[in-house]
C-alpha positions in Angstrom: 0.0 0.0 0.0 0.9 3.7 -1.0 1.0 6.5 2.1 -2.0 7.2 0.6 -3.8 4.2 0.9 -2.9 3.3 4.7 -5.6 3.0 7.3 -5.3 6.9 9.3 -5.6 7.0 12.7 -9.1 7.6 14.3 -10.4 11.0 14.9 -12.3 11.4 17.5 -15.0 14.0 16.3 -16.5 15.1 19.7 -14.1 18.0 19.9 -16.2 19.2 16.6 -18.9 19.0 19.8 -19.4 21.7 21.9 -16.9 20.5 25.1 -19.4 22.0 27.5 -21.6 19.5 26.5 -19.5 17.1 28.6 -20.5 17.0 32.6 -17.8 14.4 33.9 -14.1 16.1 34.3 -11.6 17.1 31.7 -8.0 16.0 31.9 -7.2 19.7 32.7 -9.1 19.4 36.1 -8.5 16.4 37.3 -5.1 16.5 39.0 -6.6 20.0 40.9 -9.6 18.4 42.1 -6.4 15.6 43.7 -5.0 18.5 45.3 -8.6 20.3 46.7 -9.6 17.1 47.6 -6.5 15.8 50.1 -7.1 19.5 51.8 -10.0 17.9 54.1 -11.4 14.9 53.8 -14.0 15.7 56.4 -15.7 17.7 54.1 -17.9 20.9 55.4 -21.3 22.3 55.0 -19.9 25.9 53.6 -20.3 26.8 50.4 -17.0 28.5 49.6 -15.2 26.6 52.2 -16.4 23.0 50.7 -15.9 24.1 46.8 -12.3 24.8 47.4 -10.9 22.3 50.1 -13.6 19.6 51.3 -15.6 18.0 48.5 -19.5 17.8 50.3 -22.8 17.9 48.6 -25.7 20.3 49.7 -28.3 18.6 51.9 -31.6 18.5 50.3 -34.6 21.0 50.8 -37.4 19.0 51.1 -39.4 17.6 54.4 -38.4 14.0 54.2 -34.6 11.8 54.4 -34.2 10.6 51.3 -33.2 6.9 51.0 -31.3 5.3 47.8 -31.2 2.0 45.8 -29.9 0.5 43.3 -31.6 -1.9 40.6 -30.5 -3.8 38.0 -32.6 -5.7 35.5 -31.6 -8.7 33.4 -32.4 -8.5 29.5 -34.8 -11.2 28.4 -34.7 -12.1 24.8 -38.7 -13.4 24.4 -39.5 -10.0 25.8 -37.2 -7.9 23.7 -35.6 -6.1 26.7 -31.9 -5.6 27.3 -31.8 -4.7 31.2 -31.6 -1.8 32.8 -29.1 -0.3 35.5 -31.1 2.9 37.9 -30.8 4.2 41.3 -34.1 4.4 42.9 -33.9 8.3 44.8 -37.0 7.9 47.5 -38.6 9.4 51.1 -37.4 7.0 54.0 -38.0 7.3 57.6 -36.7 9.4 60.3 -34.5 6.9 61.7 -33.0 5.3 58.2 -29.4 6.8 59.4 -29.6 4.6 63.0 -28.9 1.7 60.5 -27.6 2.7 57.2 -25.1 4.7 56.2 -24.9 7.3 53.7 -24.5 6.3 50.2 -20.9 7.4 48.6 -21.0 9.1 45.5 -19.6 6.7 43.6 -21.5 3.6 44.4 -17.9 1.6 43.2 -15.0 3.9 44.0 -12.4 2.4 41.8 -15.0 1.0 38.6 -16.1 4.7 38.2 -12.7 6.0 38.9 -11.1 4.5 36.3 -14.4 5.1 33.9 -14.0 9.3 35.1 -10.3 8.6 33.8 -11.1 6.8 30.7 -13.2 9.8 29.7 -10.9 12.2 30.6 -8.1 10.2 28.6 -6.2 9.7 31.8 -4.6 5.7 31.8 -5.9 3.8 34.5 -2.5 4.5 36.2 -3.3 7.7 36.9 -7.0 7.0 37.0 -6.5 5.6 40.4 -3.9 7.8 41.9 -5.8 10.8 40.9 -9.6 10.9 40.2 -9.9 8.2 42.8 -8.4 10.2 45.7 -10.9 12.9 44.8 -14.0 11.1 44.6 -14.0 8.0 46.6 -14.6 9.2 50.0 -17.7 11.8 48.7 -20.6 11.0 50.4 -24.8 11.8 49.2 -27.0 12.8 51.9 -29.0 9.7 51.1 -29.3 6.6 53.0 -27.7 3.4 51.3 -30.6 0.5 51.0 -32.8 2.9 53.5 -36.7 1.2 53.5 -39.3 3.6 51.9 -41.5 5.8 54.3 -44.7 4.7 54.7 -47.8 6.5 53.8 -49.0 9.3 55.8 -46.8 10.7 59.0 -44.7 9.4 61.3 -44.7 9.8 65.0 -43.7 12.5 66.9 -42.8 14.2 63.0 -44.1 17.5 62.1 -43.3 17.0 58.3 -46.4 16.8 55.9 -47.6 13.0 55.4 -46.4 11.5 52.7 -49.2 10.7 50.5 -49.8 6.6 49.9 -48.8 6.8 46.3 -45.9 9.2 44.9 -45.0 10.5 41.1 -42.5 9.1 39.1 -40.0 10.3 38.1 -37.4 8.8 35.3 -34.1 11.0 34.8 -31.7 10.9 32.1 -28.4 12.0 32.6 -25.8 14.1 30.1 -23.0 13.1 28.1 -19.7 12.0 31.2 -22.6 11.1 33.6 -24.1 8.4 34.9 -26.7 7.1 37.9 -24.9 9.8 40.5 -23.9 12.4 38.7 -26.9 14.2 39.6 -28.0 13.2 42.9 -28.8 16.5 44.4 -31.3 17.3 41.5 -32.8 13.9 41.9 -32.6 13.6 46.0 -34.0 17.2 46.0 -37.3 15.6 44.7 -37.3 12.8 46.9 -36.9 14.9 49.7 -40.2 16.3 48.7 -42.1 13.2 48.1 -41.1 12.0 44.7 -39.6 8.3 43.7 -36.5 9.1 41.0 -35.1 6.3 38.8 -32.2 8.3 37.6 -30.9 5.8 34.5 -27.3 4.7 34.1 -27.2 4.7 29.9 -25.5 2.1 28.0 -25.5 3.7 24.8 -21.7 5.3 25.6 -22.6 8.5 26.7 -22.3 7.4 30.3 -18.4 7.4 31.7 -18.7 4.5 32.2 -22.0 2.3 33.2 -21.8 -1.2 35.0 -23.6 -4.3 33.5 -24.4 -7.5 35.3 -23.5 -6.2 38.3 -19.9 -4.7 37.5 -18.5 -7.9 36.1 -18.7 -6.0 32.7 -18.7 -2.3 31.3 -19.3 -0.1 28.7 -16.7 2.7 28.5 -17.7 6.3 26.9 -17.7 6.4 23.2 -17.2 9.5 21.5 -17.9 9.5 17.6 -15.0 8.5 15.6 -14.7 9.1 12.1 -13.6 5.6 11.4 -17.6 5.0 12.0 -18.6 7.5 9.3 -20.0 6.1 6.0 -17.7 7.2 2.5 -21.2 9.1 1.6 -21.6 10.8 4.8 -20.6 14.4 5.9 -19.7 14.9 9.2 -22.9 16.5 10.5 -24.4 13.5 8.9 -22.3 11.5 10.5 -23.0 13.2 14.2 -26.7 12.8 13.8 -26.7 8.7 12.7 -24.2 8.3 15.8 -26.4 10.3 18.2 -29.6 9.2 16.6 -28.4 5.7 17.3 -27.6 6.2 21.2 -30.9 8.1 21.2 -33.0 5.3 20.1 -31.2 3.0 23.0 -31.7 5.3 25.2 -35.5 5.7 24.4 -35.2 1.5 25.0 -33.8 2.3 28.2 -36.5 4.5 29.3 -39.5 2.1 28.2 -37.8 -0.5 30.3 -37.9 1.8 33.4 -41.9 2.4 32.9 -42.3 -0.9 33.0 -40.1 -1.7 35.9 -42.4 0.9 38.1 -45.4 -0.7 36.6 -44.2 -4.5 37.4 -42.7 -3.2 41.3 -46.2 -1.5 41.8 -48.0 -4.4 40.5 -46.0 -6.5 43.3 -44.8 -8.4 40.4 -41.4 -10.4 41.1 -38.3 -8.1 39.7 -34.4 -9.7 39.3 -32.0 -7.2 40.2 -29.0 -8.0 39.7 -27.4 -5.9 42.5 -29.9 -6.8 44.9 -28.6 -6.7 48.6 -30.8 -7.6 51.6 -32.8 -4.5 51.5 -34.8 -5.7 48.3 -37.3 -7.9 49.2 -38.3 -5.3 52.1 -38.2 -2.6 49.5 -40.1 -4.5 46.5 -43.2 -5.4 49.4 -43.1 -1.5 50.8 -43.1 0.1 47.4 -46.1 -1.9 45.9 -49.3 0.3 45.6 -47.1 3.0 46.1 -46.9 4.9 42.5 -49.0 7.3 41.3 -49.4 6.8 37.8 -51.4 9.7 36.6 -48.0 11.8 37.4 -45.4 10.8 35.8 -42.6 13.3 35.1 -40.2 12.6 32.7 -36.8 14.7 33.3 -32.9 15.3 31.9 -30.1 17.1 31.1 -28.2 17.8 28.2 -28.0 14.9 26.2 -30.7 13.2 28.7 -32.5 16.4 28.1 -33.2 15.6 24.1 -33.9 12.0 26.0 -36.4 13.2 28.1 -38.0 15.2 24.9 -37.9 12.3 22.7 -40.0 10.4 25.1 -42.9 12.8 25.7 -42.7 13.1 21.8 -43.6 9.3 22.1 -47.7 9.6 22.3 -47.6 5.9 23.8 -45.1 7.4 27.3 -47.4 8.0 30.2 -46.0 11.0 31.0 -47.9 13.8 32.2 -45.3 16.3 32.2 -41.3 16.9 31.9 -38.1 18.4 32.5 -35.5 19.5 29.8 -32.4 21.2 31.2 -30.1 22.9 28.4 -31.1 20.3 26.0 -28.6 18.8 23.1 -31.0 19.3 20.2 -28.3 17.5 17.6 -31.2 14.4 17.4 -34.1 15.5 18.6 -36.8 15.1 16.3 -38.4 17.8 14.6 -41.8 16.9 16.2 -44.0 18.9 18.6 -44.0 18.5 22.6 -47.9 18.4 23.4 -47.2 18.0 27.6 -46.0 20.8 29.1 -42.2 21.1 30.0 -40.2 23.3 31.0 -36.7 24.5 30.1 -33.9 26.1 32.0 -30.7 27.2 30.6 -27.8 27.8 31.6 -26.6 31.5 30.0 -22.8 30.5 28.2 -24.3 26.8 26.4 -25.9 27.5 23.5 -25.0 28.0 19.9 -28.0 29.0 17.0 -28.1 25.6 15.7 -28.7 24.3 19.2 -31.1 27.2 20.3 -33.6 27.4 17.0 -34.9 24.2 17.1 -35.6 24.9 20.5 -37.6 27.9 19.7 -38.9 26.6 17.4 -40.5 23.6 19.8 -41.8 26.7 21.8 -43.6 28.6 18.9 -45.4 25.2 17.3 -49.1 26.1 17.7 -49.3 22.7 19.4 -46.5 23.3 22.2 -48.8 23.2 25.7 -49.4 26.8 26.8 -47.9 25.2 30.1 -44.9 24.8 28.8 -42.1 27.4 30.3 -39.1 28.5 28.7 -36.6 30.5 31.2 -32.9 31.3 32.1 -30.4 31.0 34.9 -27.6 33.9 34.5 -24.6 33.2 35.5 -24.2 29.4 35.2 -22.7 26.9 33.1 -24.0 24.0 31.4 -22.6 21.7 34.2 -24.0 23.6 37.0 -27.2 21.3 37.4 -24.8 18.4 37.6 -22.9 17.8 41.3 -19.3 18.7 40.0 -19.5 22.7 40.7 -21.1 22.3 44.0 -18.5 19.8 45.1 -15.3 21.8 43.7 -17.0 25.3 42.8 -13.5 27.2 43.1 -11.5 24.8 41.0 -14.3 25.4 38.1 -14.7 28.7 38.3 -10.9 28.7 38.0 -10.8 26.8 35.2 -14.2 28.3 33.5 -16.5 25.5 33.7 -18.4 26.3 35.9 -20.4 29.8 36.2 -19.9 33.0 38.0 -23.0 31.9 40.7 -22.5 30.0 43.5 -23.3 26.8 42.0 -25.3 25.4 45.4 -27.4 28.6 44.9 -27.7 28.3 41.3 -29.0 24.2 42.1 -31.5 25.5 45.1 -32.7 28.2 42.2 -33.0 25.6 39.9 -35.4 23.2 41.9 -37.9 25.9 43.5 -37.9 26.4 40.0 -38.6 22.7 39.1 -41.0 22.5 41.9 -43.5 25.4 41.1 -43.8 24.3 37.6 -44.9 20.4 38.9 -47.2 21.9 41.8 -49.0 23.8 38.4 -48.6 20.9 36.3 -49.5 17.7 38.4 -52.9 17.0 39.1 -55.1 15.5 42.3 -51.2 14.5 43.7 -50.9 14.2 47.2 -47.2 15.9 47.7 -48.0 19.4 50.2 -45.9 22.0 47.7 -44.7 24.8 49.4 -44.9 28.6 48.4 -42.1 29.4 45.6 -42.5 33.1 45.2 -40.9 34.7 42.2 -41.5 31.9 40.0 -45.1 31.7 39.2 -45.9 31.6 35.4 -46.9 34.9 34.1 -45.4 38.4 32.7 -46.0 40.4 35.8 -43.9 38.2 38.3 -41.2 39.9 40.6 -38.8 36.9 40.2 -35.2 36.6 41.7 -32.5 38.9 39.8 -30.9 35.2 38.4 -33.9 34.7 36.8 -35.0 35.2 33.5 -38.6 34.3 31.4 -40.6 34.7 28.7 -40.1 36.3 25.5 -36.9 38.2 26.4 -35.2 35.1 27.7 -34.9 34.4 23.8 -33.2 37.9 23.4 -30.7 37.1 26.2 -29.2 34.1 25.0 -29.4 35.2 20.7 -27.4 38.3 22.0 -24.6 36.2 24.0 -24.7 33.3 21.2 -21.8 31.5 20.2 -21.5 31.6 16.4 -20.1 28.3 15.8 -18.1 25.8 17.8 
């Protein structure tokens, strides 16, 4: 063979991607969040004091402990499934830390440590004597294998009664996530009543995501050019490869209805990474869901997820969240539920942001629907990795010039109005969010921006290309 005519290397055509599309961390951050990390492994509840030396989560706002699970479902050929891998984000009971202990944020320190280095290029070398020294000892404020509350209130408590059956929720996470990335958006909602099943994809967008209960993997996979048809341009290209992860995904999602539908149908459920607590938890949660709410909810890349399902007139879904959706392969088909949108101000780019508007000016978007802006953030600021190292990602500009835990408690009073105007006969006590009410005439907090001037914002600060 001629030069010519010899095989070229790979290229790996994500950096034609926006990077900020990416939530996990880049090779540039990963030997600061080492050193911010060793500082105090005790961790702290300040803000600024916990962003720069000990890594710590906020605690959630709602009423109720949150507990946490994981399930793991088994593919089954007659049925046409391939398994699915979630963490279950629920209420538990007062006293669910006098016997459990709080989940870690990586549920497998060194499987996801070496997955956070695989994405971030690092060898597994490194892998371990970096990322893992920075994320192994983080701790959720939710209780490992925890039992679910039971309905109504508990004694001597003076929070609201949980209501006997509680919304779904399914959440989809962004390209370098996976099932913990965003635990204090999910255990935010099940502090307030809610059941999460926050999905760990298998398409390759996760940084790595477990199968058969870690004894295999599938690492992050960029698009790579080596993939692209002869006939194909690049853009093509991009939307066949994301199309493709999209449609597993939308798999993924059906697989988790159905998994709410067989636990609260008290019908028998493998998991794969079932512990102790799982009989217990499949008897409790029977009876327990309130189908007439389901929510369906992501970020990102999980955020075209999430709109691809409610484009899907078969989903359940009564309503939805879309955080700075990917709009690469989202179809060009009209959202009838309402949803609502929240940006982040230094994410998008025109060809992300028109098809976008354009889902909000189709005669048949819901008049529900709400379109709005958080100044001052970045696209990862929904995600945990600001609030755990805010000063190392202000530093190295991925993160936004708000304090990122006030930017996430802004983000689900937010959230929260919208469901307590869109969910129906549900028994969750919503409190009082004031300044985010839909409507023109709202006095809402100075980080806040809706309505038809939101559009203005973000076209004036647009990035013309990548």
């Amino acid at each position: 063979m001629t030069n010519s005519d010899e095989k070229q290397p790979a290229q790996d055509v994500s950096q034609m991607e926006p990077a900020e599309l990416d939530v996990g961390p880049s090779p540039a951050n990963v030997a600061s969040m080492t050193a911010t990390a060793a500082h105090d492994k005790k961790g702290t509840s300040s803000s600024w004091f916990s962003g720069w030396f000990g890594p710590s989560l906020p605690e959630y706002p709602g009423p109720y402990p949150v507990g946490m699970l994981d399930v793991e479902t088994p593919g089954v050929a007659e049925k046409g499934t391939k398994g699915v891998l979630v963490r279950f984000y629920y209420p538990t009971t007062n006293s669910a830390g006098e016997s459990h202990c709080r989940a870690k944020w990586l549920p497998k320190a060194t499987f996801y440590s070496i997955g956070y280095g695989n994405f971030s290029k690092l060898p597994t070398f490194l892998a371990l004597g970096l990322v893992y020294p920075a994320l192994a000892n983080i701790k959720t404020w939710g209780w490992l294998d925890a039992p679910l509350r039971p309905a109504g209130g508990e004694a001597s408590s003076d929070q609201p009664p949980l209501p006997a059956r509680m919304p779904p929720v399914i959440f989809c996470h962004g390209l370098g996530g996976m099932r913990t990335t965003y635990s204090t958006f999910c255990g935010g909602l099940a502090s307030e009543g809610f059941i999460v099943a926050a999905i760990e994809h298998r398409d390759g967008s996760a940084t790595v995501a477990a199968k058969n209960n870690y004894k295999e993997k599938i690492i992050y996979r960029p698009p790579n050019t080596n993939d692209k048809l002869p006939t194909e341009s690049v853009p093509e290209f991009w939307s066949r490869f994301r199309g493709g992860q999209m449609d597993l995904k939308d798999g993924e999602v059906k697989e988790v209805i159905q998994l709410f539908r067989d636990l609260d149908a008290g019908t028998p459920v493998e998991n794969l990474m079932a512990t102790s607590a799982w009989a217990d938890f499949t008897k409790a949660v029977a009876g327990r869901f309130d189908f007439d709410n389901w929510v369906m909810a992501g970020h990102s890349f999980g955020a075209a997820t999430a709109l691809m399902a409610m484009q899907d007139p078969s989903n359940p879904f009564k309503c939805g969240i879309a955080i700075d959706p990917f709009m690469y392969a989202v179809k060009d088909t009209p959202v009838t539920k309402p949803f609502i949108s929240i940006q982040s101000q230094n994410f998008h780019w025109r060809d992300n942001l028109d098809p976008i508007r354009k889902m909000f000016r189709s005669p048949q978007c819901s008049p529900n629907s709400r379109f709005g802006l958080l100044r001052n953030t970045a696209h990862q600021d929904i995600s945990d990795f600001p609030a755990l190292f805010s000063g190392l990602f202000r530093m190295m500009k991925l993160g936004g010039a708000a304090d990122p835990r006030e930017s996430l408690r802004l983000y689900h009073a937010w959230h929260m109005q919208f469901l307590k105007e869109n969910l129906t006969n549900v028994g969750i006590k919503f409190g009082d969010y004031p300044g985010f009410e839909k409507g023109d005439n709202v006095q809402r907090p100075e980080a806040v921006a809706e309505g038809e001037g939101t559009w203005d914002i973000l076209y004036r600060d647009i990035k013309s290309t990548w």
